[in-house]
C-alpha positions in Angstrom: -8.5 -28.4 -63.8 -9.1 -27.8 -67.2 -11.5 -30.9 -68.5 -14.8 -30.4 -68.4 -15.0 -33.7 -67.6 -13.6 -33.3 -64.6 -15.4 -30.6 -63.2 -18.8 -32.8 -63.2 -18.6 -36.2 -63.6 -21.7 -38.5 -65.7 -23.0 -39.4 -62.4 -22.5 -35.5 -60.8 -24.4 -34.4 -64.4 -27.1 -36.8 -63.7 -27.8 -35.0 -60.6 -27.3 -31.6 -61.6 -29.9 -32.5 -63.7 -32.6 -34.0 -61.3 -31.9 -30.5 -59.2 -33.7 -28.8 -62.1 -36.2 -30.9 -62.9 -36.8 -30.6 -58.5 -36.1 -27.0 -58.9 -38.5 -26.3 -61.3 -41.4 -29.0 -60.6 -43.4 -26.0 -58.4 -42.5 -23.0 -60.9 -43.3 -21.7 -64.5 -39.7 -20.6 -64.3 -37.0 -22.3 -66.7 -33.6 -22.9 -64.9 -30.0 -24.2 -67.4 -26.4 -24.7 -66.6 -24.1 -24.3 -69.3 -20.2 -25.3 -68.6 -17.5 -25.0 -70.8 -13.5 -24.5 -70.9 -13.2 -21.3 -71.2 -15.2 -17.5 -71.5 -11.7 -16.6 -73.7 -11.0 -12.7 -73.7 -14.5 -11.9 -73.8 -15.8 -10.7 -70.4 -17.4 -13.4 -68.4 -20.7 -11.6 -68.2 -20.9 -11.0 -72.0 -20.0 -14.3 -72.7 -23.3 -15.4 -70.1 -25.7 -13.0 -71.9 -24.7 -14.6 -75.4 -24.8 -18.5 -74.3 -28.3 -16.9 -72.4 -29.3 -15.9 -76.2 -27.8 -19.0 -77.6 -30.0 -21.3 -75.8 -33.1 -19.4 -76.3 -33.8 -18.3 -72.5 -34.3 -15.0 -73.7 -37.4 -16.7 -75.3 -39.9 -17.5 -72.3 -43.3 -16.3 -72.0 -43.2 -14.6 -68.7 -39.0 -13.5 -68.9 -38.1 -16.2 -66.2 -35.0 -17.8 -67.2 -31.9 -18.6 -64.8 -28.5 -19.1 -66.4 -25.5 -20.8 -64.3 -22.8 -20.3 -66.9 -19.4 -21.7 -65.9 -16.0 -21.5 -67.7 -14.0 -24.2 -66.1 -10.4 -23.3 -66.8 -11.1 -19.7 -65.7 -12.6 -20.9 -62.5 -15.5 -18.3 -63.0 -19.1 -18.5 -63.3 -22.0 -15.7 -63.5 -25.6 -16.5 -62.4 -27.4 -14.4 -65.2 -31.7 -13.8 -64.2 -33.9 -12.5 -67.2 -36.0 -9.2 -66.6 -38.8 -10.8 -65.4 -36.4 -12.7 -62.6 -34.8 -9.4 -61.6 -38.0 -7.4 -61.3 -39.5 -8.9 -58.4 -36.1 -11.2 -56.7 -35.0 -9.4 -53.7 -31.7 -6.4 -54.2 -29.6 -9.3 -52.6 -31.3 -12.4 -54.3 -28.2 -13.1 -56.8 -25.3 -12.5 -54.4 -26.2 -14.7 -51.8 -26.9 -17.6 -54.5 -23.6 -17.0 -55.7 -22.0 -17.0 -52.4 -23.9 -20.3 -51.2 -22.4 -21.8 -55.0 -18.9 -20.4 -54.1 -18.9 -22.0 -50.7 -19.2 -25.1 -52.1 -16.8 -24.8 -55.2 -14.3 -23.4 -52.8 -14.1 -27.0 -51.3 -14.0 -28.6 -54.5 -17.4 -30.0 -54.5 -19.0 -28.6 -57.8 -22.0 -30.7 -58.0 -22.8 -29.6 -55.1 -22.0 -26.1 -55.6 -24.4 -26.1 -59.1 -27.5 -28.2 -56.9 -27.7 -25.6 -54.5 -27.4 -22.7 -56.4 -29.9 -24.4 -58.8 -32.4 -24.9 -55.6 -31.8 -21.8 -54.3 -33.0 -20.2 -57.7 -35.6 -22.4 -58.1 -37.0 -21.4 -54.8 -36.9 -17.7 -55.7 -38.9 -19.1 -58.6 -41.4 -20.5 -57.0 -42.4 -17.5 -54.9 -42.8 -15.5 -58.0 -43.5 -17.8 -60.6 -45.3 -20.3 -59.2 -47.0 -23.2 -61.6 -50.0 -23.4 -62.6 -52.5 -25.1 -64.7 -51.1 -24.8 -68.2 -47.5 -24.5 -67.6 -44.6 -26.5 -69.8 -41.0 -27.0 -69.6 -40.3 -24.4 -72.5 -36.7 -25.5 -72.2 -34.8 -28.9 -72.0 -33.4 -29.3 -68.2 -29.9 -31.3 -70.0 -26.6 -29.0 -68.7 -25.1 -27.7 -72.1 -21.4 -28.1 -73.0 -19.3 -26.3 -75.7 
């Protein structure tokens, strides 16, 4: 597979996309998926922690930002939690969202794959960061492409 295109389709993006807004209707917590060909010889993870910065999730009041990066073409993707996240998610929080993202991938069904990791985190979210009076969406829920 190496379109982007491919891997979600319009429709499949549309969805992803209702999965945050779902995800993060009950939480302060911000939630983005970022897909694109290829990390290139840059390690996966710090190519996650850059598109993180990119995007601004570094830039949330109370460090609650979730980043689903995935790099089509390598068939790889890193679920990358702000501190805030990663202070109070349980030691096995990120490894079973992964695994419940990879068991659908594995069957080729990636929008499924991305709304269940994307619940998954937002439930995490929830428990710790739940809304509250005065809350925004300090970041747009649209999956980003490069």
């Amino acid at each position: 597979m190496s379109k982007i295109e491919d891997f979600l389709s319009k429709k499949g993006e549309e969805e992803v996309v209702e999965a945050i807004r779902m995800a993060e209707k009950s939480t302060s917590g911000e939630i983005r998926v970022h897909i694109e060909k290829t990390h290139g010889e840059q390690d996966i993870f710090e190519r996650a922690m850059e598109v993180f910065h990119l995007l601004k999730m570094d830039n949330t009041k109370l460090d609650n930002g979730v980043l689903i990066y995935v790099a089509v073409e390598d068939r790889d993707f890193v679920i990358y939690g702000d501190r805030g996240i990663n202070e109070v998610v349980p030691a096995d929080f990120w490894e079973s969202t992964k695994d419940a993202i990879v068991a659908q991938f594995k069957a080729g069904n990636y929008k499924q794959g991305l709304i269940d990791g994307i619940l998954k985190a937002g439930g995490q979210l929830q428990t710790h960061f739940p809304w509250s009076e005065g809350n925004k969406n300090e970041l747009p829920n649209n999956i980003s492409k490069e």
